[in-house]
N, C-alpha and C positions, 0 to 999 in steps of 0.2 A: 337713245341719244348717243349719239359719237365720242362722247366724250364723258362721259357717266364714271365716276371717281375719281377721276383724273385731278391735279392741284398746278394749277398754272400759275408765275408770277411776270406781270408785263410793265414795262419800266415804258415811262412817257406816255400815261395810258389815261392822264384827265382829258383830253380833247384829241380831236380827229380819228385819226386812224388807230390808233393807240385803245382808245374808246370804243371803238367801236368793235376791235378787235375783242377785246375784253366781253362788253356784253355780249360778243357772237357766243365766245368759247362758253362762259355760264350761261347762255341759251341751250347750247351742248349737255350741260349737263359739268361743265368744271365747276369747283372751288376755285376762285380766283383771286389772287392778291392784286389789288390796282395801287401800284407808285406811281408817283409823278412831284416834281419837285416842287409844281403849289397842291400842297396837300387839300388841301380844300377842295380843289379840282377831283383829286382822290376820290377823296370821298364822298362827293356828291355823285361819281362814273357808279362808286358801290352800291350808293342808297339805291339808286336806280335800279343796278342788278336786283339787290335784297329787295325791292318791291315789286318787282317781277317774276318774284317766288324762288328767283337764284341763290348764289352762295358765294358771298367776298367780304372782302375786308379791307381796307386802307393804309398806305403808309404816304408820309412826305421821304421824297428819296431824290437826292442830288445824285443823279451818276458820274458825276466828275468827281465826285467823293469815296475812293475807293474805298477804304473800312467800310464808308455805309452800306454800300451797295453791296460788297463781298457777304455785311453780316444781315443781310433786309434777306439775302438769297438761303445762309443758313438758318437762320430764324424761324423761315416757311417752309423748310425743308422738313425740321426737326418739332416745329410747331404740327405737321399735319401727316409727319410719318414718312415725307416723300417730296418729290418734285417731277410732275413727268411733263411738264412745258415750261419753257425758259421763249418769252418774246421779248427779245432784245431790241425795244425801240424808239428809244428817245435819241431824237438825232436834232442836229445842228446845221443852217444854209448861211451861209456868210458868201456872198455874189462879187465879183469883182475878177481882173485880168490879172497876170502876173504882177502888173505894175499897181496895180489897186490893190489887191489884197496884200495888206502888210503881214509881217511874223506871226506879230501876235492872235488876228483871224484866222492863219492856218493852225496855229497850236492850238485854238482853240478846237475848229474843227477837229483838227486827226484825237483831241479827247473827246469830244464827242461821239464822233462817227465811225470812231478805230478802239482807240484806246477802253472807253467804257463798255466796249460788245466784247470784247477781252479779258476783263475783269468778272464780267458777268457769267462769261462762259466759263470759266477758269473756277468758278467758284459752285456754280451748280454739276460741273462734269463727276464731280467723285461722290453725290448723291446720286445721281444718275447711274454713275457705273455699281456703286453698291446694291439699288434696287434690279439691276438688271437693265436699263434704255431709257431712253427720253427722247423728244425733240426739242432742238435747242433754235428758234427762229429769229435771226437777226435783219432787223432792217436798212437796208440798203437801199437800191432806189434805180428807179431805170440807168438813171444816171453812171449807172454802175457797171453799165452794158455801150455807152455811150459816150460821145464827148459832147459837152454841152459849151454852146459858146460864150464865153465873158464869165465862166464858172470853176476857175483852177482847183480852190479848196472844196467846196463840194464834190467835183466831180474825181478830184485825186482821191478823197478818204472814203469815198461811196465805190470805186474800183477796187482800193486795198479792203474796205470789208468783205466785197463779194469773196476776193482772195485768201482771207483769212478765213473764212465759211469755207472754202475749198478744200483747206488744207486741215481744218479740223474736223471737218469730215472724211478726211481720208485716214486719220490720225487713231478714230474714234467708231470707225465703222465697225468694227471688232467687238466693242462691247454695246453694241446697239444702240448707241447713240446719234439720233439723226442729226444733221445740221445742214440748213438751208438759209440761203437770204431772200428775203422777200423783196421785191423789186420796182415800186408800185411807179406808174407815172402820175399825171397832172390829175389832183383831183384840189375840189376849190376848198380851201382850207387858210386859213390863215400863213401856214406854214411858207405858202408861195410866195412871201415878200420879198425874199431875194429875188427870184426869178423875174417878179414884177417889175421891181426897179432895175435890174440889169436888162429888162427888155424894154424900158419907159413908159413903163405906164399899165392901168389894167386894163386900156382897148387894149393896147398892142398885145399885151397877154393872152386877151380873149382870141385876137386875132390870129395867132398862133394856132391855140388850140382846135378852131377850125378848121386853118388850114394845114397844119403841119402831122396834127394827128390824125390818121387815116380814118376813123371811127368819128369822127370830127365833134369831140364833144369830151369834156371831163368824165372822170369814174366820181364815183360815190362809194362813201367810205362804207357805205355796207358790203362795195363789190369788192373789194378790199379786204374788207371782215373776211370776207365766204373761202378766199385764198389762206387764210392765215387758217382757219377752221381746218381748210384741209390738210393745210401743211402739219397742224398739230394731231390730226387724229390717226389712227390708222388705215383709210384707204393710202398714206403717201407712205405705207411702213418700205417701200421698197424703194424709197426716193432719198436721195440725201446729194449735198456735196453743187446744190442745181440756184442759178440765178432764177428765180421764180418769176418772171415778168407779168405785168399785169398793166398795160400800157395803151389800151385800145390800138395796139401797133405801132406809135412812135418811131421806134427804135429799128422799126424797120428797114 
């Protein structure tokens, strides 16, 4: 297994990508810690794992909540000896034009989508350098490769992640610390509400995805899963610092 000792902890990890991410990596062969801010979400992502013969555990974890999350990250560090994956992926879409998106949906994004992957990385980096490396995967979003129309606050905090993975990975390559943003596009998740209604509607949405996306079809959060797998194991030991896309070509 790819991933056989290893101790992952994945924030936004009760539903979608998050989830599925999580059971991929204890498919692998991780210990996995599952947050997410409805604990119950948690812990049902874990029971799952645990009855699939895996290995997790559960927390409720707000990442807008800095102490929590700085101490959810040392917790499972020092609870299992180690940390060698950090998936940084609970994020935030708030849809709207300059003139639509007020203040306070941008604040909130940039702590979502900026601020919280910064807290997280900030706080697993000195476990990581102590044991020797890690990877540290934040998600980001095509979006981030991309200008998305009638989507200021997404598509601004989803570019300064990818940039802030850049720059901590340049930072951090030294002591073997990978850092990547994972980049996913359109897969059918509840997540997509912004995009729905800033496109009017779910035909139009679908209608997009047909024709906008060259591969003319949504991904599935397994194809998803199978990118985050790799970005955490060591075939990508030689990877770091890279917008991961995973887009059926969108962004092309």
């Amino acid at each position: 297994m790819r991933l056989s000792s290893k101790v992952a902890l994945v924030t936004g990890a009760g539903s979608g990508i998050g989830r599925a991410g999580a059971i991929a990596m204890a498919r692998e062969g991780a210990r996995v810690i599952v947050t997410d801010r409805d604990g119950e979400l948690a812990r049902r992502a874990a029971d799952e794992i645990s009855a699939a013969g895996g290995a997790a555990g559960a927390r409720q974890l707000d990442v807008t909540e800095d102490d929590a999350l700085a101490a959810a990250i040392d917790a499972a560090a020092r609870e299992f000896g180690r940390l060698d994956i950090l998936h940084s992926h609970a994020g935030l879409q708030v849809e709207g034009t300059l003139e639509e998106v007020d203040v306070a949906g941008m604040d909130a994004s940039w702590a979502v989508n900026v601020r919280a992957h910064f807290i997280a990385a900030r706080a697993a980096v000195p476990h990581m350098k102590a044991q020797g490396g890690g990877s540290i995967i934040v998600t980001a979003s095509n979006s981030g490769v991309q200008y998305d129309r009638g989507m200021i606050a997404y598509a601004t905090t989803k570019h300064a992640a990818v940039a802030m993975v850049r720059q901590m990975a340049a930072d951090y390559a030294a002591h073997a610390i990978r850092f990547n943003a994972l980049c996913p596009g359109f897969v059918d998740t509840p997540f997509n509400a912004g995009f729905e209604k800033q496109m009017g509607g779910r035909e139009e949405l679908e209608r997009y995805v047909r024709t906008a996306i060259p591969m003319g079809r949504w991904a599935s959060v397994e194809e998803i899963a199978m990118g985050i797998v790799y970005l955490a194991c060591d075939e990508s030991a030689f990877m770091t610092g890279q917008a991961f896309v995973i887009d059926g070509g969108e962004f092309l």
